[in-house]
mmCIF file of the C-alpha atoms, coordinates in Angstrom:
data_MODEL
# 
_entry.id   MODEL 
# 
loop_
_atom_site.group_PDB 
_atom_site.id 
_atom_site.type_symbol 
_atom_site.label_atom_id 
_atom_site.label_alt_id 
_atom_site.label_comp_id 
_atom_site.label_asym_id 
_atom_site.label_entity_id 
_atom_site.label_seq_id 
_atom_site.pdbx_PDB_ins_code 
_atom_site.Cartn_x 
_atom_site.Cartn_y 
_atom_site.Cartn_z 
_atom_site.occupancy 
_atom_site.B_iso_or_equiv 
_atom_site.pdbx_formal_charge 
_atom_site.auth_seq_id 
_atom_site.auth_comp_id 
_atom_site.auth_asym_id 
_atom_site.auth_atom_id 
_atom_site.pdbx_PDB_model_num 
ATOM 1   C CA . UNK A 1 1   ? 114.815 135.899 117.900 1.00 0.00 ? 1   UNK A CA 1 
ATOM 2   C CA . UNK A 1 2   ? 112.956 132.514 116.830 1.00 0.00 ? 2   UNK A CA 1 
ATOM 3   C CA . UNK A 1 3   ? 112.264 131.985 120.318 1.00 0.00 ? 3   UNK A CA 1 
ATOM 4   C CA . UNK A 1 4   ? 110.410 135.480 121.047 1.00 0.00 ? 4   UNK A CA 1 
ATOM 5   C CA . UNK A 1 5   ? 108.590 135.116 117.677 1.00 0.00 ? 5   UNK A CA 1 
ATOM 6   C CA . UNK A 1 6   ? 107.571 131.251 119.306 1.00 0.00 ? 6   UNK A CA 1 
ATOM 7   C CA . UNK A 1 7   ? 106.428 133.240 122.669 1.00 0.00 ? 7   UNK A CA 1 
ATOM 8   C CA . UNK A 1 8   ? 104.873 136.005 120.546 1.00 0.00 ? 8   UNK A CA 1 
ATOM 9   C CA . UNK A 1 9   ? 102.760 133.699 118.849 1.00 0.00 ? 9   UNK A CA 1 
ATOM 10  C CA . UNK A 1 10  ? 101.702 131.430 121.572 1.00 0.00 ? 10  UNK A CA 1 
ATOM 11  C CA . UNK A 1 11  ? 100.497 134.488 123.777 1.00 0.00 ? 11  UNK A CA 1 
ATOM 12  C CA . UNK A 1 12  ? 97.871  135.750 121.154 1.00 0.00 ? 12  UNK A CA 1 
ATOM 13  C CA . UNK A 1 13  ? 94.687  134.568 123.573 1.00 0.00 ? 13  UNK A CA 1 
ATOM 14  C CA . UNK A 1 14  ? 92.067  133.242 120.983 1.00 0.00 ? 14  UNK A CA 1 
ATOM 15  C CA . UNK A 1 15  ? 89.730  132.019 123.850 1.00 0.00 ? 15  UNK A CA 1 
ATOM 16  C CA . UNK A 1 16  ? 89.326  135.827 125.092 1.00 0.00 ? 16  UNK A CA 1 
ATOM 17  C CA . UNK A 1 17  ? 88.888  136.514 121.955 1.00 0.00 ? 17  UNK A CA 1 
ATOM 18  C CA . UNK A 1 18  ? 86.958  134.423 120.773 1.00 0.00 ? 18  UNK A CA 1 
ATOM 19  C CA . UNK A 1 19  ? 84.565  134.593 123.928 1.00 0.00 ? 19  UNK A CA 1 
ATOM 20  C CA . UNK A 1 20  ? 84.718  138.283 123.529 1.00 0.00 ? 20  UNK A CA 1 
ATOM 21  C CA . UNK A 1 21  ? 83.458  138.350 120.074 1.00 0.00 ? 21  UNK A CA 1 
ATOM 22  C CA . UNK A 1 22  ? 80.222  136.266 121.675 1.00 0.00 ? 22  UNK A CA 1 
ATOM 23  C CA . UNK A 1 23  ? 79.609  139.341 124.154 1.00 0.00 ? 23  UNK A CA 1 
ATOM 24  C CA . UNK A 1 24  ? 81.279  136.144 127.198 1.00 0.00 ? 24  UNK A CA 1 
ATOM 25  C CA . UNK A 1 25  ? 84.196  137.369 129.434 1.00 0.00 ? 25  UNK A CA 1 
ATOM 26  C CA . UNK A 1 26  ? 85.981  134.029 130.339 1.00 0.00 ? 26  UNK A CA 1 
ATOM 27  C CA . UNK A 1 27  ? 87.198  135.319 133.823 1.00 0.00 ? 27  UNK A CA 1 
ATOM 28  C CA . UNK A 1 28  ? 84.102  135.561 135.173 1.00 0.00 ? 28  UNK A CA 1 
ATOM 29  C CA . UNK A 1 29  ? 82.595  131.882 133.854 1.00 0.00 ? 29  UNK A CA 1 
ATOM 30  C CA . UNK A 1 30  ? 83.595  128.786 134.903 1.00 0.00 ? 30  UNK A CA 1 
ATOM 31  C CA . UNK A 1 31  ? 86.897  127.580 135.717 1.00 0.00 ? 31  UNK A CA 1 
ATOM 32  C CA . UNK A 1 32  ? 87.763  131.245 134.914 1.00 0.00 ? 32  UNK A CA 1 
ATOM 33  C CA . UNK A 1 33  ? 90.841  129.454 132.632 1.00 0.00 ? 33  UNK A CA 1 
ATOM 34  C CA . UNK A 1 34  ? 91.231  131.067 128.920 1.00 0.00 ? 34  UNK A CA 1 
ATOM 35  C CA . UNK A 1 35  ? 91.495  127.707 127.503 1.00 0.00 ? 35  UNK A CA 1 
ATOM 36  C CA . UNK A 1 36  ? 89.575  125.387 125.130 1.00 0.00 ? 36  UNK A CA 1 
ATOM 37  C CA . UNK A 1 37  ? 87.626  123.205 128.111 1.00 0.00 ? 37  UNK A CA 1 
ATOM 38  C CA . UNK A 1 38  ? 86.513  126.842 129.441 1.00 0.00 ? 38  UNK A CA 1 
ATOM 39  C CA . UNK A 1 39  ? 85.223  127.919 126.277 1.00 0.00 ? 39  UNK A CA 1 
ATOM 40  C CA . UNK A 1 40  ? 83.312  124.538 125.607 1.00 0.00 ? 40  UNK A CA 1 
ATOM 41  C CA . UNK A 1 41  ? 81.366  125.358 128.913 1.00 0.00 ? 41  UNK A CA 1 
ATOM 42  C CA . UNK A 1 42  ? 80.905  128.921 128.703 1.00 0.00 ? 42  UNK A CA 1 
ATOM 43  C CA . UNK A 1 43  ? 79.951  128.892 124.389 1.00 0.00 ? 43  UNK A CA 1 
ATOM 44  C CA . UNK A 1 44  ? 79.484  125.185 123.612 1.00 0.00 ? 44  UNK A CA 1 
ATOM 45  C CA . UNK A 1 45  ? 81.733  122.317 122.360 1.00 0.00 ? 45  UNK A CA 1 
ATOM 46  C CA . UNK A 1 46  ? 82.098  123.511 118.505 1.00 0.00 ? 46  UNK A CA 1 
ATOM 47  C CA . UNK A 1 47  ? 83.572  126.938 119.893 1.00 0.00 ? 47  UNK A CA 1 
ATOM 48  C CA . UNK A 1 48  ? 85.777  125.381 122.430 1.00 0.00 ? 48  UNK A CA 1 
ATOM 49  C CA . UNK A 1 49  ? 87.238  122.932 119.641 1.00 0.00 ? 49  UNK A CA 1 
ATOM 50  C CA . UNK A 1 50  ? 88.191  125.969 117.335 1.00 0.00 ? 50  UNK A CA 1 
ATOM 51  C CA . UNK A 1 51  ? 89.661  127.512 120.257 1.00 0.00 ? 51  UNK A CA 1 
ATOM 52  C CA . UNK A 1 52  ? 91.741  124.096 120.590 1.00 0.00 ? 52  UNK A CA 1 
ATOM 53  C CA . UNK A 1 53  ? 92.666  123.804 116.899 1.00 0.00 ? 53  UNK A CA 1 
ATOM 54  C CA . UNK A 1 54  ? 93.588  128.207 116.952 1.00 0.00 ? 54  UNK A CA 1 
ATOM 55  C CA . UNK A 1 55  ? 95.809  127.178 120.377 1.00 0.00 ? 55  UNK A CA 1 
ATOM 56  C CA . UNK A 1 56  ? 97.092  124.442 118.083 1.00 0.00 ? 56  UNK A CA 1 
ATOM 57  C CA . UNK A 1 57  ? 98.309  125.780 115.811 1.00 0.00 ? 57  UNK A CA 1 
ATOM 58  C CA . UNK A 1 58  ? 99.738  129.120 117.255 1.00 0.00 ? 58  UNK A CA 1 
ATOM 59  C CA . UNK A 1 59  ? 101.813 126.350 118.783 1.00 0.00 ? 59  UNK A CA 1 
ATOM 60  C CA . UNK A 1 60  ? 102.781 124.812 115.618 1.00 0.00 ? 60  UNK A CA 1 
ATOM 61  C CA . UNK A 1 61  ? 103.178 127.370 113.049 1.00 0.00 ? 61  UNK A CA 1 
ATOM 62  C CA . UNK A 1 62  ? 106.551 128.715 114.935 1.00 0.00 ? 62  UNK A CA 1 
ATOM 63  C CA . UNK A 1 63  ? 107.583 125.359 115.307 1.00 0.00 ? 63  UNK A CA 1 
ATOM 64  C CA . UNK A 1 64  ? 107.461 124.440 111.434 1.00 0.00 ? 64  UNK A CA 1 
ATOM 65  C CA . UNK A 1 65  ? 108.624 127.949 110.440 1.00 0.00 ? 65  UNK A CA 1 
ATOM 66  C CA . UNK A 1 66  ? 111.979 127.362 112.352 1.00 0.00 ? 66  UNK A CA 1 
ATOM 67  C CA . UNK A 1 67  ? 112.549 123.545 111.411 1.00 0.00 ? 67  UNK A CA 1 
ATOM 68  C CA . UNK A 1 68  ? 111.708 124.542 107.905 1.00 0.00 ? 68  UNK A CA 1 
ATOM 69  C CA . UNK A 1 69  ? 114.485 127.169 108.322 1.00 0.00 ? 69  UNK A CA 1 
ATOM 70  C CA . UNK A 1 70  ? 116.903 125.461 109.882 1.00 0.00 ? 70  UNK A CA 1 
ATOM 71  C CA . UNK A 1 71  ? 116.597 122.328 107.137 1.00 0.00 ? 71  UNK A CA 1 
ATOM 72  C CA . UNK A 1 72  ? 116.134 119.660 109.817 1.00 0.00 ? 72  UNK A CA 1 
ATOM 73  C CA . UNK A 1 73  ? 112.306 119.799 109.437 1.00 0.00 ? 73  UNK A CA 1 
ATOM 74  C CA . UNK A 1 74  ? 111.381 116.079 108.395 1.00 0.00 ? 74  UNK A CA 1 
ATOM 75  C CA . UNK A 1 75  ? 114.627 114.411 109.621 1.00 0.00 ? 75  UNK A CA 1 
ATOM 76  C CA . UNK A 1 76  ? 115.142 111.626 112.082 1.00 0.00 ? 76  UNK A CA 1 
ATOM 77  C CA . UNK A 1 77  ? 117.062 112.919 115.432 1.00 0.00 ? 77  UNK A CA 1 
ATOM 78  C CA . UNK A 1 78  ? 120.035 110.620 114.396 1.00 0.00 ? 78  UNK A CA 1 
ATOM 79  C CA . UNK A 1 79  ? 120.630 113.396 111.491 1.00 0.00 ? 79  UNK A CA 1 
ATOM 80  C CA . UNK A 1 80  ? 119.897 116.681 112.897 1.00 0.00 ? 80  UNK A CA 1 
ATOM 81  C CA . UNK A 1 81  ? 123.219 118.022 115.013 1.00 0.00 ? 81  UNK A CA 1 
ATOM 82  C CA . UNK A 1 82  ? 122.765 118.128 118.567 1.00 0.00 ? 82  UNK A CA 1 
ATOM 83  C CA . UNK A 1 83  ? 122.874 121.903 118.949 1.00 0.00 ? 83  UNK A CA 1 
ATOM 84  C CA . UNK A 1 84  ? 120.178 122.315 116.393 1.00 0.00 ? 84  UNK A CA 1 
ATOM 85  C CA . UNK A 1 85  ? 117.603 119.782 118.148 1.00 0.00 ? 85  UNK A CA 1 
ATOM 86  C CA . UNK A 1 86  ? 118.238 122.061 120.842 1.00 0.00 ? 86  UNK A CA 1 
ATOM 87  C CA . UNK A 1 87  ? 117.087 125.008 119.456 1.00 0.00 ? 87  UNK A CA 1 
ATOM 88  C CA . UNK A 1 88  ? 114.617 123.331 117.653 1.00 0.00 ? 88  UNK A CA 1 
ATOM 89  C CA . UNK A 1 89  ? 113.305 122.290 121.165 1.00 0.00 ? 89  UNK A CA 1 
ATOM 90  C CA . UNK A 1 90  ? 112.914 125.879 122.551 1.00 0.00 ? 90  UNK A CA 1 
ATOM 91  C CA . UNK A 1 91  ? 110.181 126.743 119.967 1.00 0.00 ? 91  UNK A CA 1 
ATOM 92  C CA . UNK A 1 92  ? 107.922 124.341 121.806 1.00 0.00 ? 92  UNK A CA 1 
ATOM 93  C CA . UNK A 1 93  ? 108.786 125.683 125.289 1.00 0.00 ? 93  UNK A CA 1 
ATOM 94  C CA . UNK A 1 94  ? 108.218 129.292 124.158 1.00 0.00 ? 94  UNK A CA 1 
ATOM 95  C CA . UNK A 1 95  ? 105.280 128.917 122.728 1.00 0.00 ? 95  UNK A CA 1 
ATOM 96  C CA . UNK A 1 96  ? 103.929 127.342 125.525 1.00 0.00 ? 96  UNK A CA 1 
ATOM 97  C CA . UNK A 1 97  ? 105.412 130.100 127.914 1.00 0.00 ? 97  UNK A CA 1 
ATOM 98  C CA . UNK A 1 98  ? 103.444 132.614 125.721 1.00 0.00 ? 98  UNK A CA 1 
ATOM 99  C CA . UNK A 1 99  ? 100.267 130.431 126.418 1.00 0.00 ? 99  UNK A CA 1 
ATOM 100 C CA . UNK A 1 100 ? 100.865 129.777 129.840 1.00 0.00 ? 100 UNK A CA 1 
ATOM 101 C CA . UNK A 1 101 ? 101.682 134.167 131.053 1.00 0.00 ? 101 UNK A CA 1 
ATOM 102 C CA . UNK A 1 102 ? 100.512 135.848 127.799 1.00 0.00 ? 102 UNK A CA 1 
ATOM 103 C CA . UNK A 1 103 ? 101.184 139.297 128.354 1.00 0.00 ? 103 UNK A CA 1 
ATOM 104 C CA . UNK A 1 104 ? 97.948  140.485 126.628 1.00 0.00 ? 104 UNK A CA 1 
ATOM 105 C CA . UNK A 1 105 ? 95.949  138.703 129.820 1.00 0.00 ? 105 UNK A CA 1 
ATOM 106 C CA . UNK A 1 106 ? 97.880  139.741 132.568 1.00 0.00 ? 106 UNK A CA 1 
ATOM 107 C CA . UNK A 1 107 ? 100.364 136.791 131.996 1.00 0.00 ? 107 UNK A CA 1 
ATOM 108 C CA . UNK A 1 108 ? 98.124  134.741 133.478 1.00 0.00 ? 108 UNK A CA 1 
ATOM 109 C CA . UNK A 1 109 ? 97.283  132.290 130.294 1.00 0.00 ? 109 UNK A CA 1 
ATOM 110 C CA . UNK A 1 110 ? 96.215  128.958 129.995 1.00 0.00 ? 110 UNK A CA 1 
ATOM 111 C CA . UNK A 1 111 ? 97.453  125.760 130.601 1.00 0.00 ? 111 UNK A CA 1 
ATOM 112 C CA . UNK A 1 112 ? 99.244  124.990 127.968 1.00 0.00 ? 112 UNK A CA 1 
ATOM 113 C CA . UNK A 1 113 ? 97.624  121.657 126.586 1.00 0.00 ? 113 UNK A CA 1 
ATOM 114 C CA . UNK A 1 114 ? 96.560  122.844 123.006 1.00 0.00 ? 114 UNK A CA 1 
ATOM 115 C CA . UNK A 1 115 ? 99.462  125.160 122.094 1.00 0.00 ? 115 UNK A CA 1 
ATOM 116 C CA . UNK A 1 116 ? 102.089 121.927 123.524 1.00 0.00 ? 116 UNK A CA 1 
ATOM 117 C CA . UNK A 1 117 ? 100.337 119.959 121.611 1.00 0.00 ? 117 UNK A CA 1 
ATOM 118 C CA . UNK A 1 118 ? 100.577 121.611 118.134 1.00 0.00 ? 118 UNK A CA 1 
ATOM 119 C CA . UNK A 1 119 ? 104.091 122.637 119.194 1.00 0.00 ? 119 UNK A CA 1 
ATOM 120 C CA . UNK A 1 120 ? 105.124 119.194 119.767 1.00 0.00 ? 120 UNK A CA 1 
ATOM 121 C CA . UNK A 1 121 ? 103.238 117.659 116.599 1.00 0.00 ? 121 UNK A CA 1 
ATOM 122 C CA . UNK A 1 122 ? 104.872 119.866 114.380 1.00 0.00 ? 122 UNK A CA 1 
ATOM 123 C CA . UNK A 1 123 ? 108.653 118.627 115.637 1.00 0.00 ? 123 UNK A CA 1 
ATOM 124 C CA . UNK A 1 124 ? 108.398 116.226 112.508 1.00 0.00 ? 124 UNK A CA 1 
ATOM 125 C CA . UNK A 1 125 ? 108.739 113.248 112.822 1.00 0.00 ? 125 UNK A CA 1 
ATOM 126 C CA . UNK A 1 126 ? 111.252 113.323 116.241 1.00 0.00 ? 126 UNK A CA 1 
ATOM 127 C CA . UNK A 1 127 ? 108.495 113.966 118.326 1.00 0.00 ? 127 UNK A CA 1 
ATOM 128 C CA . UNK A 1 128 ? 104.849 113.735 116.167 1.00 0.00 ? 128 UNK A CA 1 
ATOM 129 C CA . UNK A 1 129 ? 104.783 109.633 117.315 1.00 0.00 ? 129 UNK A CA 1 
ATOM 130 C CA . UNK A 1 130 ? 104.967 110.455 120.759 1.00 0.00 ? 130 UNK A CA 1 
ATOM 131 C CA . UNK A 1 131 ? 102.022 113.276 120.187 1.00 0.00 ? 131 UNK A CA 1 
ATOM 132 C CA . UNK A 1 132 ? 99.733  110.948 118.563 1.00 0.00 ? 132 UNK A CA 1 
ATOM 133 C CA . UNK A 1 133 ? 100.698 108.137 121.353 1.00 0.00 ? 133 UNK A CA 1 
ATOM 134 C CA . UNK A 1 134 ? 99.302  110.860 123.678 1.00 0.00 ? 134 UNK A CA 1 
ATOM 135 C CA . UNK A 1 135 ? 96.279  112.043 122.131 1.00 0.00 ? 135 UNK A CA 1 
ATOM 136 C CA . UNK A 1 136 ? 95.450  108.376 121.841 1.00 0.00 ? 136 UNK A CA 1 
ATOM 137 C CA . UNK A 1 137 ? 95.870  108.057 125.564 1.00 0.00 ? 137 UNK A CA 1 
ATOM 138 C CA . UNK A 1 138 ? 94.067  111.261 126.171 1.00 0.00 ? 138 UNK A CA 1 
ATOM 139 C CA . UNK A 1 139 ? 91.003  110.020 124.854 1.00 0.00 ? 139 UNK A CA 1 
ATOM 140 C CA . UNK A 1 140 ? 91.352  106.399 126.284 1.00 0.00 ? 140 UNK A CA 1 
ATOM 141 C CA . UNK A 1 141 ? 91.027  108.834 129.388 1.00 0.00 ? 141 UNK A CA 1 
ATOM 142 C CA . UNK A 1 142 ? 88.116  111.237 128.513 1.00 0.00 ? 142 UNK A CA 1 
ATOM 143 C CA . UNK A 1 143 ? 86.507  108.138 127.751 1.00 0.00 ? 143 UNK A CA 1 
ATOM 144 C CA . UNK A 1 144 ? 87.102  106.367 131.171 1.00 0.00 ? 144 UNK A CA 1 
ATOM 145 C CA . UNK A 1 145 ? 86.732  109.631 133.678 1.00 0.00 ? 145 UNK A CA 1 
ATOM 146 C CA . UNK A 1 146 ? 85.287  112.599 131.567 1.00 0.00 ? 146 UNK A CA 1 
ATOM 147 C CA . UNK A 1 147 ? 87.449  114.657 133.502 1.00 0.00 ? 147 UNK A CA 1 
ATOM 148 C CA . UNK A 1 148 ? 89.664  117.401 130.848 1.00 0.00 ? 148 UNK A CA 1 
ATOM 149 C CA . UNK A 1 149 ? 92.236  117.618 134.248 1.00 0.00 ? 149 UNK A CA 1 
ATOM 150 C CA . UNK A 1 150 ? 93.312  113.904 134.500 1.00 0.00 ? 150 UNK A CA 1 
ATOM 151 C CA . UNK A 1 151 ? 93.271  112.971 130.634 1.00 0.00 ? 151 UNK A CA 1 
ATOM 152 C CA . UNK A 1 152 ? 95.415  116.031 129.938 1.00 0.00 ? 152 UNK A CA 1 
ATOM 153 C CA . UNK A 1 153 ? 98.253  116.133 132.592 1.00 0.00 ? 153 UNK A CA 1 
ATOM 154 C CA . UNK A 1 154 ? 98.553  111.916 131.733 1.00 0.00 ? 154 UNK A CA 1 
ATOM 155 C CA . UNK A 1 155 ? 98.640  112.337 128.309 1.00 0.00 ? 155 UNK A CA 1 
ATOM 156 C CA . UNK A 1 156 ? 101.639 115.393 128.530 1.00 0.00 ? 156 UNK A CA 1 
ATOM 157 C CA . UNK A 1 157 ? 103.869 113.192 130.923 1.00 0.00 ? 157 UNK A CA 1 
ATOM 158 C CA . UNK A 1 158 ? 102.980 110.195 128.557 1.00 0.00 ? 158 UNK A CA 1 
ATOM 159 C CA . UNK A 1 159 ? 105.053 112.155 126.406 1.00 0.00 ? 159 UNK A CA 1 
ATOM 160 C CA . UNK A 1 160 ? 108.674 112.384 127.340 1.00 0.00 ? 160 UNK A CA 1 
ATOM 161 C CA . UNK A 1 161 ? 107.874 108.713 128.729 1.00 0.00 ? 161 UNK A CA 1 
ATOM 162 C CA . UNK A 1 162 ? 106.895 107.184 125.198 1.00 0.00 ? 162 UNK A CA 1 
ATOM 163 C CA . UNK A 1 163 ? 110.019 109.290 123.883 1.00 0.00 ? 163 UNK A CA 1 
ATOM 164 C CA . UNK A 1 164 ? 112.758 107.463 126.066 1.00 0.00 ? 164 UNK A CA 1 
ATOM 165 C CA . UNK A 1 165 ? 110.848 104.082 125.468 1.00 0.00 ? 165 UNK A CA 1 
ATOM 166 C CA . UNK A 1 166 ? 110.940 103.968 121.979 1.00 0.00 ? 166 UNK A CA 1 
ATOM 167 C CA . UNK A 1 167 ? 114.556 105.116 122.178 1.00 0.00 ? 167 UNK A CA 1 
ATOM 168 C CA . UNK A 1 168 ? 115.216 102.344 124.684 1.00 0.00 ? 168 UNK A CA 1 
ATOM 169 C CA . UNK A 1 169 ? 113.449 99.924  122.382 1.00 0.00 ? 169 UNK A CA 1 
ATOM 170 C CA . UNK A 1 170 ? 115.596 100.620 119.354 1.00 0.00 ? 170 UNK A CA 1 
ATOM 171 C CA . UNK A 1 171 ? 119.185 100.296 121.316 1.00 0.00 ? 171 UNK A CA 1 
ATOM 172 C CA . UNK A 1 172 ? 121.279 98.076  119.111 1.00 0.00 ? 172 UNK A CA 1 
ATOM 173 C CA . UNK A 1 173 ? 120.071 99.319  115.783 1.00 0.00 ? 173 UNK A CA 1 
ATOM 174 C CA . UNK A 1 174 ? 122.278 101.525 113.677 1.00 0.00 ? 174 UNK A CA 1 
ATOM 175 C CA . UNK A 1 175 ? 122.490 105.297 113.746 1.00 0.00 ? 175 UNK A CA 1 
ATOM 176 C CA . UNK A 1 176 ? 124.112 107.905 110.909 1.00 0.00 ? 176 UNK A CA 1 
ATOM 177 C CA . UNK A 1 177 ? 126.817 108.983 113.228 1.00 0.00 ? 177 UNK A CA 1 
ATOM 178 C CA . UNK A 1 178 ? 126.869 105.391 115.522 1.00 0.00 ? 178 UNK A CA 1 
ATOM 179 C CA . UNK A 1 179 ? 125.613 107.012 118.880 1.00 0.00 ? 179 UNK A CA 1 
ATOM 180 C CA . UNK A 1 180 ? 122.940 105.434 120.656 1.00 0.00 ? 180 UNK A CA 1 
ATOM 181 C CA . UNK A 1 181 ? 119.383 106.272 119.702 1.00 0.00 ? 181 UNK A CA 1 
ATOM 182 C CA . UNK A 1 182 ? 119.175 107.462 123.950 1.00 0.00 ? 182 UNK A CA 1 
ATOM 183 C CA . UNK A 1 183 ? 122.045 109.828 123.690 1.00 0.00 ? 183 UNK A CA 1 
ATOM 184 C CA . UNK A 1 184 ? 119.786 111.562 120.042 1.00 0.00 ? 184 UNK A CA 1 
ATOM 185 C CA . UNK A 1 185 ? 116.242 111.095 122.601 1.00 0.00 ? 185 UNK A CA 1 
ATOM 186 C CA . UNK A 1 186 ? 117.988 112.885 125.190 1.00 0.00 ? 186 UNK A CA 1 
ATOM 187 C CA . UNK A 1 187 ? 117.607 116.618 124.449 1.00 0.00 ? 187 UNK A CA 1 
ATOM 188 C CA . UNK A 1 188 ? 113.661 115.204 123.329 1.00 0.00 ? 188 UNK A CA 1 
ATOM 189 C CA . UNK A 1 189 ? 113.333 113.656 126.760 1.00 0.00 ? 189 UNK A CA 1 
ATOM 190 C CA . UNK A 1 190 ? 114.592 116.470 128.628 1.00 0.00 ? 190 UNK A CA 1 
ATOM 191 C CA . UNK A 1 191 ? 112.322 118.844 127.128 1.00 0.00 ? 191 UNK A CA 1 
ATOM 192 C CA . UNK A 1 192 ? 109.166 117.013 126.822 1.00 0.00 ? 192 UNK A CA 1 
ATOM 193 C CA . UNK A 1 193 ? 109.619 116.569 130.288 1.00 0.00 ? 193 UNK A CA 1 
ATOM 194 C CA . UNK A 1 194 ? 109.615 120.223 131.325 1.00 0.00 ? 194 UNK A CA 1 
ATOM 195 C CA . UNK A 1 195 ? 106.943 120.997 129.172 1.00 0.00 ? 195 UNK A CA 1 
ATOM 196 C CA . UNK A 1 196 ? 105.112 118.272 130.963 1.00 0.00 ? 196 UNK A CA 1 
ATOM 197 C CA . UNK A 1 197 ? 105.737 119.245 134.459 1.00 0.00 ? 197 UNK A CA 1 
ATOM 198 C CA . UNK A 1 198 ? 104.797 122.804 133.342 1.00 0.00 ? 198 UNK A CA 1 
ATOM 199 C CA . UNK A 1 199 ? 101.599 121.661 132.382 1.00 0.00 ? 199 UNK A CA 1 
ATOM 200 C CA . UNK A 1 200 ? 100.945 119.603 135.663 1.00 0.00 ? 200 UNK A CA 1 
ATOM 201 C CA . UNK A 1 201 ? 102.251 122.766 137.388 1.00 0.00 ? 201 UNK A CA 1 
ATOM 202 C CA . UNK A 1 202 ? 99.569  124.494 135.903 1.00 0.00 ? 202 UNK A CA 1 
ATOM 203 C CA . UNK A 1 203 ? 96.708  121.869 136.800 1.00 0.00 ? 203 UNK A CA 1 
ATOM 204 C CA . UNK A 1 204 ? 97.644  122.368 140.646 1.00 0.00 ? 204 UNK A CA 1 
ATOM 205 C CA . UNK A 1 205 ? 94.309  123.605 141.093 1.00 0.00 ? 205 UNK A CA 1 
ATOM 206 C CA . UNK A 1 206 ? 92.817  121.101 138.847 1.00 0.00 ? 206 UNK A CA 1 
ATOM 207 C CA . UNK A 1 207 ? 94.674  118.192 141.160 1.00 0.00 ? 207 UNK A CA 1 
ATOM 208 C CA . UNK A 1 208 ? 93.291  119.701 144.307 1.00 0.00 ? 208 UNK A CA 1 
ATOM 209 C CA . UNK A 1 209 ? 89.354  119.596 143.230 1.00 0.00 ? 209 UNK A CA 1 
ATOM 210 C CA . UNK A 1 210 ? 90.548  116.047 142.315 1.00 0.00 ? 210 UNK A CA 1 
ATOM 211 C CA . UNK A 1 211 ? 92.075  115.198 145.481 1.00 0.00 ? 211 UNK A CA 1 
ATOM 212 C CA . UNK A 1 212 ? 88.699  116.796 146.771 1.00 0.00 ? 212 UNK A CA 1 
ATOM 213 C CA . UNK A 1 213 ? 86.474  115.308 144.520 1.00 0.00 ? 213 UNK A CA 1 
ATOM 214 C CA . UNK A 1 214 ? 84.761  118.619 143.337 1.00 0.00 ? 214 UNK A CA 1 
ATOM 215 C CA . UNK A 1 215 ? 86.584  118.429 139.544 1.00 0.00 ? 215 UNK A CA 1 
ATOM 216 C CA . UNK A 1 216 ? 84.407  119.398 137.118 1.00 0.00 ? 216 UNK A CA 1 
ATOM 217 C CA . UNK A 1 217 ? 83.644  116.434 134.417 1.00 0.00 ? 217 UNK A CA 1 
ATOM 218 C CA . UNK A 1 218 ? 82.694  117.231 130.806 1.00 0.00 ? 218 UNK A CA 1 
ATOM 219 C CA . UNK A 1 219 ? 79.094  118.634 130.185 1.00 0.00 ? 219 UNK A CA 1 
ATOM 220 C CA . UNK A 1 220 ? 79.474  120.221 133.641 1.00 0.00 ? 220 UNK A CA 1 
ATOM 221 C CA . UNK A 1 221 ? 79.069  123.936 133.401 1.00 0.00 ? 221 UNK A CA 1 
ATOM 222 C CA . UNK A 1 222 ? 80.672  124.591 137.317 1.00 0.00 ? 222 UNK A CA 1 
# 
């Protein structure tokens, strides 16, 4: 039930609707993509960033809601029982599976960045490090290439990579129930990592311009 409330909420389509409320069908501009980047070309930067924050936090509210529920919201991995982290780690992935084939669009949604995002932030504090390590990396790569593509699918498999480093990193210290901080990343790991690969599945259009070297870059309106 938590999980189709998580794919419920990630399908509502705020950049249709917000592009419909400016008389703009999304479809037929640009990339053609109901996401954030899409909106900033068809409406302007300020409405694609509320369409990133709204895809945020569909993403996040079912996340908090069921860690809040649960009682493991705000507890290391080392303390939250393994089949709870579990389910704890299918809000993320439904909400993004709502983004990515809402069924008010068709199911053909976005791309997941924004909704994954909030999802992942709000999986306190197991995975909101990682997140920040990413959006830090994301903009290192706006920065250098401009290009929405390339700094987003980096910055999601940066993800379940920064994960399984720090757990790595931290081998040899102590743990509530004396497991190794790997064996708590794991179910982290695993699902960042199909979350990512989702989200570079999605791009597959995005990585052939690249290969082709007809991506759009940021202030581009094509």
């Amino acid at each position: 039930m938590a999980a189709l409330l998580a794919f419920g909420c990630g399908s509502i389509p705020f950049g249709p609707i917000v592009a419909r409320m400016n008389g703009v069908n999304l479809r037929t501009v640009g990339s053609g993509n109901i996401g954030a980047t899409n909106v900033s070309r068809a409406l302007g930067w300020k409405w694609g960033v509320l369409v990133y924050l709204l895809d945020a936090v569909k993403g996040a509210a079912p996340v908090l809601l069921a860690g809040m529920m649960a009682g493991i919201l705000g507890h290391p991995a080392d303390e939250i029982p393994r089949a709870d982290m579990w389910w704890w780690l299918m809000m993320p992935i439904a909400a993004v599976l709502g983004h990515m084939f809402s069924p008010f669009v068709g199911f053909k949604g976005g791309k997941g960045v924004a909704t994954g995002s909030g999802a992942m932030l709000a999986i306190w504090p197991v995975l909101t490090g990682p997140l920040l390590v990413a959006i830090g990396l994301w903009a290192i790569m706006i920065a250098l290439t401009r290009t929405m593509s390339i700094a987003s699918m980096l910055a999601a498999v940066s993800i379940p990579l920064t994960v399984a480093a720090a757990a790595i990193m931290t081998t040899g210290t102590g743990t509530t129930d004396g497991e190794l901080p790997v064996a708590h990343a794991l179910p982290a790991i695993i699902v960042t990592a199909g979350v990512a690969a989702l989200v570079v599945w999605k791009h597959r259009s995005n990585l052939e311009r690249i290969l082709k070297g007809t991506e759009p870059r940021l202030g581009s309106k094509s």
